[in-house]
C-alpha positions as CSV (number, residue, x, y, z in Angstrom):
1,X,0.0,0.0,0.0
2,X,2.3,2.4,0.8
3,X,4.2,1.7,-2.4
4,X,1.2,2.3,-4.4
5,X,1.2,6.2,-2.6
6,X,4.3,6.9,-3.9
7,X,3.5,5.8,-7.6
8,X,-0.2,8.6,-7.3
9,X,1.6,11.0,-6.0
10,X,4.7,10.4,-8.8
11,X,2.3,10.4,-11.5
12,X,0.5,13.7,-10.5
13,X,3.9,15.8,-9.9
14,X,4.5,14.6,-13.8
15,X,1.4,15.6,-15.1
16,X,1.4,19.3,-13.4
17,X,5.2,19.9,-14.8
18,X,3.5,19.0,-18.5
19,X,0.7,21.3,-17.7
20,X,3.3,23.9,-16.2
21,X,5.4,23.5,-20.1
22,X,2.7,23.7,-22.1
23,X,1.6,26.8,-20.7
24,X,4.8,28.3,-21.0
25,X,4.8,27.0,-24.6
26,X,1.6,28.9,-25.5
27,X,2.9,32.7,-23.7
28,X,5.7,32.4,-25.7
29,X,4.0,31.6,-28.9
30,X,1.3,34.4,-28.1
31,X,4.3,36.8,-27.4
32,X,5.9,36.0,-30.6
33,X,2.6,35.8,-32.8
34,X,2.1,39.9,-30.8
35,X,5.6,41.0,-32.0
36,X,5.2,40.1,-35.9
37,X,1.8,42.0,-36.3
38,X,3.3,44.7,-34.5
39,X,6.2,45.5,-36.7
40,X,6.1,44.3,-41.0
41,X,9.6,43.4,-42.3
42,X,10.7,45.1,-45.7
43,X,11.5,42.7,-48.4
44,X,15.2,42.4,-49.7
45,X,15.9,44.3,-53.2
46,X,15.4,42.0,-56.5
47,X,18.3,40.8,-57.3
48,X,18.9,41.7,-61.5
49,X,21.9,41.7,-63.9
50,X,23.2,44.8,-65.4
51,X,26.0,45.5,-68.3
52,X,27.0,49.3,-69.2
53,X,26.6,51.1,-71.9
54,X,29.7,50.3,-74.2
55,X,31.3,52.8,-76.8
56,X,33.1,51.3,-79.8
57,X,33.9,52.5,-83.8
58,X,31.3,49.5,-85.6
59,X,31.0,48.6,-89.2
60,X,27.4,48.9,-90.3
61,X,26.2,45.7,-92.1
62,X,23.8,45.2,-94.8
63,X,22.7,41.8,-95.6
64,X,20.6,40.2,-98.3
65,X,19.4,37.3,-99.6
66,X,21.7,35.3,-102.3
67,X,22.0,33.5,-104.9
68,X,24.6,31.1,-106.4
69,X,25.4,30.7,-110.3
70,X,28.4,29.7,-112.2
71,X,30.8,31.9,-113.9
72,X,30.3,30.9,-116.8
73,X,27.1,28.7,-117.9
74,X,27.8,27.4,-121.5
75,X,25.0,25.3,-122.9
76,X,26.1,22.6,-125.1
77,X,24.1,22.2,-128.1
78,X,24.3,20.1,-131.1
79,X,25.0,22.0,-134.3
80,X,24.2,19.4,-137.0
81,X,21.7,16.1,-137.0
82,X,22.3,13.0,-136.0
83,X,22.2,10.3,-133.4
84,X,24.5,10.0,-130.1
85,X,26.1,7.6,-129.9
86,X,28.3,7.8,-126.5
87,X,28.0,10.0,-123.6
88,X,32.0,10.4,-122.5
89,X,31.8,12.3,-119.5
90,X,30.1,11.7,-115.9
91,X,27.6,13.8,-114.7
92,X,28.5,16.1,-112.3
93,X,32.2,15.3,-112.6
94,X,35.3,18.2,-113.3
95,X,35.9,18.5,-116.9
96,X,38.2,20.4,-118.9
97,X,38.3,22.7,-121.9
98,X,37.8,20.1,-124.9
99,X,37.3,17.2,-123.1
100,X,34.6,15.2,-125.0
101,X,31.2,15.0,-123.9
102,X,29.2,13.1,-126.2
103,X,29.4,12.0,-130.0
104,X,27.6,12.3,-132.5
105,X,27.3,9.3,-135.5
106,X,30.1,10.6,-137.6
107,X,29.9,8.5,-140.8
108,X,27.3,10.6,-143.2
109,X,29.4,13.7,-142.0
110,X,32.9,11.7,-143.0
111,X,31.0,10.7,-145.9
112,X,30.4,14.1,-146.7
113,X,33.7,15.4,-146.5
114,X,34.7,12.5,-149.0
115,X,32.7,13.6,-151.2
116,X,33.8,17.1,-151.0
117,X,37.6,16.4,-151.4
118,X,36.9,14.2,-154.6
119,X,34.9,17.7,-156.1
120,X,37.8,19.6,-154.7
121,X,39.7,17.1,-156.8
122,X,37.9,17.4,-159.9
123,X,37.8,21.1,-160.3
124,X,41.5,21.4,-159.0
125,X,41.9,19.0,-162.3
126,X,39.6,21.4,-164.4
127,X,41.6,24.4,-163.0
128,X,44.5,22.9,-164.9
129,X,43.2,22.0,-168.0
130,X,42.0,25.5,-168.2
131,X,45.4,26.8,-167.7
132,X,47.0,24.3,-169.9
133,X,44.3,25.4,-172.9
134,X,45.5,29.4,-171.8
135,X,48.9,28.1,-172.9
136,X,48.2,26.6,-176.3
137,X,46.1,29.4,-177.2
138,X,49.1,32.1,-176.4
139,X,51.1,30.1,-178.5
140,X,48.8,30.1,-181.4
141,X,48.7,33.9,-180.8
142,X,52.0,34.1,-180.7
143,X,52.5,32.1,-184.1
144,X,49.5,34.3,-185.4
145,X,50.9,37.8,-184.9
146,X,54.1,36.4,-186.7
147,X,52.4,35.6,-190.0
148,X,50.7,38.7,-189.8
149,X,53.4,40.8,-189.3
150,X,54.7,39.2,-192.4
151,X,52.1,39.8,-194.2
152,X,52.3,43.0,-193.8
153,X,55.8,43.2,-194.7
154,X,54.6,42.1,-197.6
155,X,51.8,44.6,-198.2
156,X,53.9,47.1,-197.4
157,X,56.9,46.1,-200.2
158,X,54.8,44.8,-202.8
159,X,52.6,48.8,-202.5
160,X,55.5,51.0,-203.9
161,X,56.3,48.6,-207.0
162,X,52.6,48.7,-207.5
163,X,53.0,51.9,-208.3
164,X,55.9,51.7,-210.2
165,X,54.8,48.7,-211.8
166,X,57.4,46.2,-210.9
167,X,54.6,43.8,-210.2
168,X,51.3,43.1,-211.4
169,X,47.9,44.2,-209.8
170,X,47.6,40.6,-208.7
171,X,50.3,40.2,-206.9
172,X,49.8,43.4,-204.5
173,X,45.9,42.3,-204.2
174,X,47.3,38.6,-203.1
175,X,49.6,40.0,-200.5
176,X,46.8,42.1,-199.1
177,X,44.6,39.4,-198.7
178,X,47.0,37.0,-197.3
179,X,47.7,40.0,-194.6
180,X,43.4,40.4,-194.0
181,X,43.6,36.4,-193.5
182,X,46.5,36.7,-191.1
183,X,44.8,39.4,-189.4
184,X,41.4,37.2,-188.8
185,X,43.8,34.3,-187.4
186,X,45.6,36.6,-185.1
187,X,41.7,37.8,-184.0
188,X,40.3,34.2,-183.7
189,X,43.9,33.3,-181.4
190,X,43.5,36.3,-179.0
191,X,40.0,35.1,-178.6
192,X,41.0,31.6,-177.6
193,X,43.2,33.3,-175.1
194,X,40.3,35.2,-173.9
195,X,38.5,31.9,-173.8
196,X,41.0,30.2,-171.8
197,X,41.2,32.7,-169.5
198,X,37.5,33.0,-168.8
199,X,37.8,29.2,-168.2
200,X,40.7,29.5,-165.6
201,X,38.1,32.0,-163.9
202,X,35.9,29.6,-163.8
203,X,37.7,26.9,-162.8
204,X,39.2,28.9,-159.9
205,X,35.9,29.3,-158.4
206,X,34.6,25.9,-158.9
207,X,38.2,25.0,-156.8
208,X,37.1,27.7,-154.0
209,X,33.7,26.4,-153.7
210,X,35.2,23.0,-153.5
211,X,37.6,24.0,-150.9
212,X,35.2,25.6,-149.1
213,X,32.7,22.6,-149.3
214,X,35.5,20.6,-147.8
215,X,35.9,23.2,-145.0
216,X,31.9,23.2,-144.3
217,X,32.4,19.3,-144.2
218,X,35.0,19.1,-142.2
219,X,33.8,21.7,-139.7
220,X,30.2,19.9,-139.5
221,X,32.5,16.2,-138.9
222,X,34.0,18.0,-135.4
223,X,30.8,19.0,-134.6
224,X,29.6,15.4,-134.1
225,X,31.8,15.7,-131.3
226,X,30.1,17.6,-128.5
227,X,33.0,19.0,-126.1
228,X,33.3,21.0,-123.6
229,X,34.1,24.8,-124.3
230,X,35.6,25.9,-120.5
231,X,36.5,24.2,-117.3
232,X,33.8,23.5,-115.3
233,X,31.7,20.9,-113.7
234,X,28.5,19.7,-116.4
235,X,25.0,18.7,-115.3
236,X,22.9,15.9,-115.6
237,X,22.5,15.0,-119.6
238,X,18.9,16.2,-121.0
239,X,19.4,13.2,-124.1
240,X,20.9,9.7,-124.1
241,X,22.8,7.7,-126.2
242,X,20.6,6.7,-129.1
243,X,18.2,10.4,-129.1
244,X,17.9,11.8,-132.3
245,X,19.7,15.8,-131.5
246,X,19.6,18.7,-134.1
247,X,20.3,22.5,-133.9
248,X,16.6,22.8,-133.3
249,X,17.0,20.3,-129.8
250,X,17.5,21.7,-126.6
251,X,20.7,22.1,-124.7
252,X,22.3,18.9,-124.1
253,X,23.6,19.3,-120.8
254,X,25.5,22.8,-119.4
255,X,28.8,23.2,-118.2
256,X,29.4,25.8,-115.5
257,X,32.1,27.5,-114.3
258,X,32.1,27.5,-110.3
259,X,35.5,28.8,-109.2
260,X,35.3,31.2,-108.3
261,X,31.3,31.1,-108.4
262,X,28.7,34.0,-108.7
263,X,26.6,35.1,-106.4
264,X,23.4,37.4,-107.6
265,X,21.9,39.8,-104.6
266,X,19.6,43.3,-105.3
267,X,20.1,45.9,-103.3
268,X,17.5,49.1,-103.4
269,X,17.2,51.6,-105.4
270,X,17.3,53.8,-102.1
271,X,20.5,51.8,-101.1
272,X,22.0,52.1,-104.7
273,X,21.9,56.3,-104.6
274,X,23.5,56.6,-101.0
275,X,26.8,54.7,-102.1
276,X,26.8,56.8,-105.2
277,X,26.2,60.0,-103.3
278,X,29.0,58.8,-101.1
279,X,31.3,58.1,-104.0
280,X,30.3,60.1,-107.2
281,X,33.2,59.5,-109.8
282,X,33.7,56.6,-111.4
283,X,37.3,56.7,-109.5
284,X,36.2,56.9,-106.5
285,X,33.2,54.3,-107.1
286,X,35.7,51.7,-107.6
287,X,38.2,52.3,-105.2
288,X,35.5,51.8,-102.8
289,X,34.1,48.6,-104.3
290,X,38.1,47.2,-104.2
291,X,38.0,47.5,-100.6
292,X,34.3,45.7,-100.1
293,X,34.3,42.1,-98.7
294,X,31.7,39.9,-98.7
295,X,30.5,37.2,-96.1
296,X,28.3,34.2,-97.5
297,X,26.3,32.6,-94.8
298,X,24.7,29.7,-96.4
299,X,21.2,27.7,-96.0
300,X,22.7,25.5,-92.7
301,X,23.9,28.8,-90.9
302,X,27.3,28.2,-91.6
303,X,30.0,31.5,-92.5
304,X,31.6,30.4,-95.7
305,X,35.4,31.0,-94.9
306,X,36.4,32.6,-98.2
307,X,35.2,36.4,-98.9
308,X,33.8,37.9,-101.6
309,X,34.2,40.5,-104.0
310,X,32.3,42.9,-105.6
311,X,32.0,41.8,-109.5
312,X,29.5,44.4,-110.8
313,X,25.9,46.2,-110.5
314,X,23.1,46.0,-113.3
315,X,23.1,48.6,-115.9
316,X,19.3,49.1,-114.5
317,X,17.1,49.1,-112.0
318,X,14.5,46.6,-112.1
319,X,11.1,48.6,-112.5
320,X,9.1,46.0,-110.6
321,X,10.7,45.4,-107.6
322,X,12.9,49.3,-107.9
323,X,15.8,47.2,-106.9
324,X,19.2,46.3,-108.6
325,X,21.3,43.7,-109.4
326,X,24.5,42.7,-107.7
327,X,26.8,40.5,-108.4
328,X,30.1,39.3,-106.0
329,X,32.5,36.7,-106.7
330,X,33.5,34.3,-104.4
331,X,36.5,31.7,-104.6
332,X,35.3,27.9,-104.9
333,X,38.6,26.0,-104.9
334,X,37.0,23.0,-103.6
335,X,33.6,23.2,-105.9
336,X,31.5,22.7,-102.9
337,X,29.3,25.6,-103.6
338,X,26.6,24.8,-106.4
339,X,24.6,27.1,-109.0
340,X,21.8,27.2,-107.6
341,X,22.7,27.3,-104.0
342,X,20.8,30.3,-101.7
343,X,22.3,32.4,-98.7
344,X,22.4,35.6,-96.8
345,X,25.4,37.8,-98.8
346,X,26.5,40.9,-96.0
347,X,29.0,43.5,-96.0
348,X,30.2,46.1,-93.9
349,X,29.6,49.4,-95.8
350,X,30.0,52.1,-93.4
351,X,32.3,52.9,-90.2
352,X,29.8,54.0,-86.9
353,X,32.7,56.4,-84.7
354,X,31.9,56.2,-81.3
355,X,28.6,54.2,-81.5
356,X,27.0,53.3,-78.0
357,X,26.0,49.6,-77.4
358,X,23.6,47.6,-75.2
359,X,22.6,44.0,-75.6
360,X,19.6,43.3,-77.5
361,X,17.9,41.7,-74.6
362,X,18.2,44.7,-72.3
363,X,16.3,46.7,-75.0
364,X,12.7,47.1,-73.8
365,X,9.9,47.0,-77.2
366,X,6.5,48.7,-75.5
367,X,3.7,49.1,-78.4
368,X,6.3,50.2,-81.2
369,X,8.2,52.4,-78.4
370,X,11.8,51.7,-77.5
371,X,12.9,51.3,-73.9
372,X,16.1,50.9,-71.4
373,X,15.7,49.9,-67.6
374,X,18.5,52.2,-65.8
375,X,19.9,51.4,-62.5
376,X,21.5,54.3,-61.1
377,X,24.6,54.5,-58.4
378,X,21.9,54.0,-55.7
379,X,20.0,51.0,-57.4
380,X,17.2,53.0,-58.2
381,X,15.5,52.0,-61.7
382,X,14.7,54.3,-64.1
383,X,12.9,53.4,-67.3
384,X,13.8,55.1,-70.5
385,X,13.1,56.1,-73.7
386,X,15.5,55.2,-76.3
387,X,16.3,55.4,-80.1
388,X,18.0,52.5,-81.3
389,X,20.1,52.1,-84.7
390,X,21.6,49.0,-86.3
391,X,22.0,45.6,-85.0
392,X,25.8,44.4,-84.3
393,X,26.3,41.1,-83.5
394,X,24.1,40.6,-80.7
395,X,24.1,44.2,-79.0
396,X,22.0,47.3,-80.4
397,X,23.3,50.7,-81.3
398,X,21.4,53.1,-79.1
399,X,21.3,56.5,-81.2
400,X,19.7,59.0,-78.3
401,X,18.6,58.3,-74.9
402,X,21.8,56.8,-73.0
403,X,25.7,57.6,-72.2
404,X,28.8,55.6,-71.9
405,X,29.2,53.8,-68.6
406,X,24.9,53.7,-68.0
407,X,24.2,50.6,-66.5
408,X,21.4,48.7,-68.3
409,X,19.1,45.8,-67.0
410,X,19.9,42.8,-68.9
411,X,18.0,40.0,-66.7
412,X,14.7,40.1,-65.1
413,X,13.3,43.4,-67.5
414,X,9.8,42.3,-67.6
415,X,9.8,43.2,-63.6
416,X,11.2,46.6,-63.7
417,X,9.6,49.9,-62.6
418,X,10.0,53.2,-62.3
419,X,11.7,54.0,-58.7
420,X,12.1,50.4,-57.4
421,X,15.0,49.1,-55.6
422,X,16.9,46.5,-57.1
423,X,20.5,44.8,-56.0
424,X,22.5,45.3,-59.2
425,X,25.2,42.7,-60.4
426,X,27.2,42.8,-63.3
427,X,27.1,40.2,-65.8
């Protein structure tokens, strides 16, 4: 019993130091819970990032859309009709001035120039008769004017003993009609020789006509060969062996030239005039084109790693669009650019002095209107108003509202205010 005492009494001293905790518990909570809505705590400053205002000399870019072409685009075409017979070449392959493309059935056209060089022959043959006939009939003039002139010799003796009447009537009338016959001969000879020579004449152009129907031949035979007439890479073939091709037929395949390789841009009208005011003599005009580079980026977003150079500009302005055409070249040593091809063409054709820079994504765009978030030495925000220029790289050019050294907002933009507090950190 008495040990059963001592266990109550135990157990009740334990339960009134519970009671006395928990009660201290709950002052100390209702003390604390007293002190909070008494006094509010401030919150800390947003934390942003900031970047200043840089100043820097910048090229200004222009860029525009590209496209790729050979140098030189040369359509191979058959000039005379026939059927092909071999296709020499493979498509897409380098090939070199004269290298054989295709040919053409050559045996009518061999045929042909047979034929030409026997007539070539013939009147070559023709041309020398003639002369050989010129010949005999300058002899027979020859033999002619010597009986007449003794003829006359005797016309002329046989007249004074007429007169004194060594000889008879008869005799002086024989003479003169032997000299009349002589005279007729010599005539008839001299026409011969006329003849002869007309003939020669004749033959001479039958031997040019020849020669040149041999030429004509000749030149039609090498056309059955279809070559190439630069270096150049050609395209897939538009016939195969066995088409019937003609002058009238379409291009066979084409042959471009791609190093270095073309590339067509247009540029404004509007851009076109400010260069030219810039640089208004022909001199200066091209000086200033020497000095322009080109950068290629192509379709994948790559930077081509060769640069370009100006070529030339259109002799007009395209009345549809009011732009012009540009051309650059660009080397190609490995032929991995392709007519065809498209990409962004840019050059840098002005010099900004002293232009002010900010990164694009510090640049506020509110309904059209321009805007900076300024943190000032304090960490006071201040929107403002800006004008921005070109884009370089990945910063803006900021024409009015902002000086060197500014700090800018940069992260956390959508949040700023006019007047708020914020813990700047650089970037």
């Amino acid at each position: 019993m008495h040990s059963s005492h001592q266990c109550d009494a135990f157990d009740d001293r334990a339960m009134f130091h519970a009671v006395l905790l928990t009660m201290a518990g709950l002052i100390l909570i209702t003390q604390g819970c007293g002190k909070t809505t008494g006094a509010t705590t401030a919150p800390p400053p947003l934390q942003v990032r900031t970047a200043e205002v840089r100043q820097m000399d910048v090229p200004l870019y222009r860029e525009w859309i590209g496209t790729l072409d050979g140098l030189v685009n040369a359509d191979i075409k058959a000039q005379v009709t026939g059927y092909l017979t071999n296709q020499a070449y493979t498509e897409g392959s380098f090939v070199q001035k004269g290298q054989l493309l295709f040919q053409i059935d050559p045996r009518p056209f061999q045929a042909a120039v047979d034929r030409a060089q026997g007539q070539l022959a013939q009147s070559e043959g023709q041309l020398e008769q003639a002369r050989a006939q010129l010949t005999l009939a300058e002899a027979q003039v020859a033999v002619a004017q010597a009986n007449q002139r003794r003829t006359q010799l005797d016309v002329d003796r046989y007249t004074p003993l007429m007169q004194q009447q060594a000889i008879t009537q008869q005799d002086l009338d024989n003479a003169t009609q032997n000299n009349q016959a002589a005279q007729a001969s010599l005539q008839a000879s001299k026409a011969q020789v006329e003849t002869a020579k007309a003939q020669i004449t004749a033959a001479v152009a039958a031997v040019q006509s020849a020669r040149a129907a041999v030429e004509t031949a000749r030149i039609d035979l090498g056309f059955t060969s279809l070559t190439s007439p630069i270096d150049g890479i050609p395209g897939i073939a538009q016939q195969q062996v066995g088409a019937l091709v003609s002058p009238a037929s379409g291009a066979v395949t084409t042959v471009s030239t791609v190093d270095p390789i073309k590339v067509y841009f247009n540029a404004s009208e509007q851009e076109y005039m400010e260069r030219a005011r810039l640089y208004p003599t022909p001199q200066t005009r091209q000086a200033s084109r020497d000095l322009l580079e080109f950068e290629l980026v192509l379709a994948d977003g790559t930077t081509y790693p060769y640069k370009g150079k100006f070529d030339f500009a259109d002799r007009q302005v395209d009345i549809r669009t009011g732009a012009i055409r540009i051309a650059a070249l660009f080397p190609n040593p490995n032929n991995n650019l392709r007519p065809g091809q498209y990409g962004k063409v840019r050059t840098a054709l002005n010099i900004q002095k002293g232009a002010l820079l900010v990164p694009q994504q510090a640049v506020i765009d509110l309904q059209g209107t321009r805007q900076l978030a300024l943190v000032d030495s304090t960490g006071k925000v201040k929107i403002q108003p800006v004008k921005v220029g070109e884009t370089f790289g990945k910063d803006w050019i900021i024409q009015e509202g902002v000086k060197p050294g500014d700090r800018v907002v940069v992260d956390g933009i959508q949040q700023m205010r006019n007047g708020i507090q914020v813990d700047a950190k650089p970037i």
